[in-house]
N, C-alpha and C positions, 0 to 999 in steps of 0.2 A: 504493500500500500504506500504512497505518495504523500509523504509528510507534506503539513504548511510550513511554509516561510512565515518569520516574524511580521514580516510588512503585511502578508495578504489573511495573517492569522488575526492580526490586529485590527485591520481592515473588517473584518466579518465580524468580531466583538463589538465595534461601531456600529453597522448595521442591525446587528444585533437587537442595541440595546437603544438606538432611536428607534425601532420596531416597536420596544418594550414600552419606551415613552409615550409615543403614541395611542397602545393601545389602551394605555392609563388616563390619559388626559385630553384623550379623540383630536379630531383634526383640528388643524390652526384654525381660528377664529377669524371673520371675517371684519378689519376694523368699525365699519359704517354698517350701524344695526337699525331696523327702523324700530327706534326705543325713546320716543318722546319724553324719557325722564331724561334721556342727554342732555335734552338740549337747556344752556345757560343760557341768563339774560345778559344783554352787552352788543356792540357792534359788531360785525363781521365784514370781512371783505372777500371779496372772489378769490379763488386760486384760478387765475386768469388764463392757466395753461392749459385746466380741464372745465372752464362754464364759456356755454357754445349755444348758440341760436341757431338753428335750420329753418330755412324755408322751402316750402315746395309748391310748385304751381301747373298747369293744364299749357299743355302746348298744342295749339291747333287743334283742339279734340284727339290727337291723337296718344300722347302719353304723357304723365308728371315729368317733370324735371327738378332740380332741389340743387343746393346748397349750403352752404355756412357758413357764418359770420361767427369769427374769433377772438379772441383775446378782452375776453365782455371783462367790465371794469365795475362793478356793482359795491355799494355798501347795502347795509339788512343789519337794520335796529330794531331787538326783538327781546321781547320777555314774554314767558310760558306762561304766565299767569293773567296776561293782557296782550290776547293776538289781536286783538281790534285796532291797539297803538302800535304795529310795525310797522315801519317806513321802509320802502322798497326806491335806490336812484343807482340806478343802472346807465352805462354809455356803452353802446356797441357800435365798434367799428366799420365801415363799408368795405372800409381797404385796409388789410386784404381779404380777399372772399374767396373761399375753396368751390374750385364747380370742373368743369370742362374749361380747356385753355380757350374754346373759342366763345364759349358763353362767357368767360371771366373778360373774357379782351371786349364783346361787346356792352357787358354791366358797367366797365371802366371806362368808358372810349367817351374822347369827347365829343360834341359836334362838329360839325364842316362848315366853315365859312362862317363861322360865329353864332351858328345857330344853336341852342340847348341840347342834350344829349337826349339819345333815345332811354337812356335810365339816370345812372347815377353819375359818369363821368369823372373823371382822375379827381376833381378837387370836393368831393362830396364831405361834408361834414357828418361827426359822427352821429349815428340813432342815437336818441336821448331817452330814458320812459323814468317820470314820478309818480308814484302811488299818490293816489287823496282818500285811497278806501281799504282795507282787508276786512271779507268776512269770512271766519274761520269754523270749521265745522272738521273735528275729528283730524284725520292727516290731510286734512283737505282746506283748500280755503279761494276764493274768489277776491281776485287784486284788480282794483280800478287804478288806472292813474294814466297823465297824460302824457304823448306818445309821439314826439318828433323827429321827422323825417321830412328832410328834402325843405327843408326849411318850414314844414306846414307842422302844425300842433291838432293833434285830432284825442277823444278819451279813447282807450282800447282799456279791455278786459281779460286776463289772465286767466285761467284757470291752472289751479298750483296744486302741487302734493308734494309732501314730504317723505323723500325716500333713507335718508338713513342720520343718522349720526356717535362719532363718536372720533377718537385722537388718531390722527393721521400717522402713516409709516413713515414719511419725510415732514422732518422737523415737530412731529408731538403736537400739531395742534388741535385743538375741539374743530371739528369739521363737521356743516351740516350740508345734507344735498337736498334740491329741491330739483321738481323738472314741471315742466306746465306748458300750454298751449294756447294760442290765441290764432283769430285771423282778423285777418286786416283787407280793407279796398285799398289800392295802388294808385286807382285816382284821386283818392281825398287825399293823397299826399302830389299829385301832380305829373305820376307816373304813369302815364294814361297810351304810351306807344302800347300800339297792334292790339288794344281793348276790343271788341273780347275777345278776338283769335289766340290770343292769348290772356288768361282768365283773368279777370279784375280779383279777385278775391285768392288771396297770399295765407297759406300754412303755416305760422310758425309754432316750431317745438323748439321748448328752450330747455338746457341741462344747465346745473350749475354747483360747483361745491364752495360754499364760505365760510371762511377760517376767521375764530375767535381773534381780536386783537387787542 
């Protein structure tokens, strides 16, 4: 019979005995729990790397298309005991937007000859949105507030859920996620190219995690 070597006998005592840990104290835990005692009162801010707005829209009747808007820059001042008083002011950028190179080149693209673009154009400032309302029900809750784009201020409506929280694996902090949906008309902001061949009415789903600060 074929003795172990030290290195591969030691090796197998390791596997071993993380087998053994394991079966003692089950799988790793998953940081972000949906466990509404997490969450503390106090500001938060975006982890800007992972809260993200998608939209998606109707092209010609023939299929959706979609994208994303990045690096969203939100604060969320919230206490558990008074969801009516949280304030929700978020900034999301146009530029840059994840999609197809040719659909990104023409959401960018400026006009010709001085004329306004068929969307947003290289110099677009960013989406703006201020809560004036939260009604909160369970892990649930419906956010009024005002919604700028393309320089027009219109109210839009969120609907939000609460998907997890708890201390992040980079840097330890109280993290909470939320994700929600709204939609919006493109003309009441000014965005009215190829209405309705291509659908007035814009999907967004929003993701977002923010960190206690």
């Amino acid at each position: 019979m074929r003795k172990w070597t030290l290195p591969l006998a030691a090796a197998s005592l390791a596997v071993l005995s993380i087998g053994t840990l394991q079966a003692q104290n089950g799988p790793p835990q998953i940081p972000g729990q949906l466990d509404p005692s997490r969450v503390q009162a106090g500001t938060y801010k975006t982890d800007k790397n992972h809260s993200l707005v998608g939209w998606r829209i109707n092209h010609f009747g023939f299929n959706d298309y979609f994208g994303i808007f990045g690096d969203v820059d939100a604060t969320l001042t919230i206490d558990p005991a008074n969801l009516s008083a949280a304030k929700v002011d978020a900034t999301i950028p146009i530029n840059p937007v994840l999609a197809s190179q040719a659909l990104r080149d023409h959401l960018l693209r400026d006009g010709q000859d001085g004329k306004k673009p068929d969307f947003f154009g290289s110099k677009q400032q960013p989406a703006h949105f201020v809560s004036t309302k939260v009604e909160a029900s369970g892990n649930k809750a419906t956010i009024t507030g005002n919604f700028t784009l393309n320089g027009v201020t219109k109210p839009v409506t969120i609907d939000a859920q609460f998907t997890g929280a708890g201390n992040s694996m980079m840097g330890n902090k109280l993290t909470l996620g939320f994700e929600g949906t709204a939609t919006i008309k493109r003309s009441d902001f000014g965005l009215t190219t190829f209405v309705p061949m291509v659908s007035d009415e814009v999907e967004l789903q929003i993701s977002t995690a923010f960190e206690k600060q």
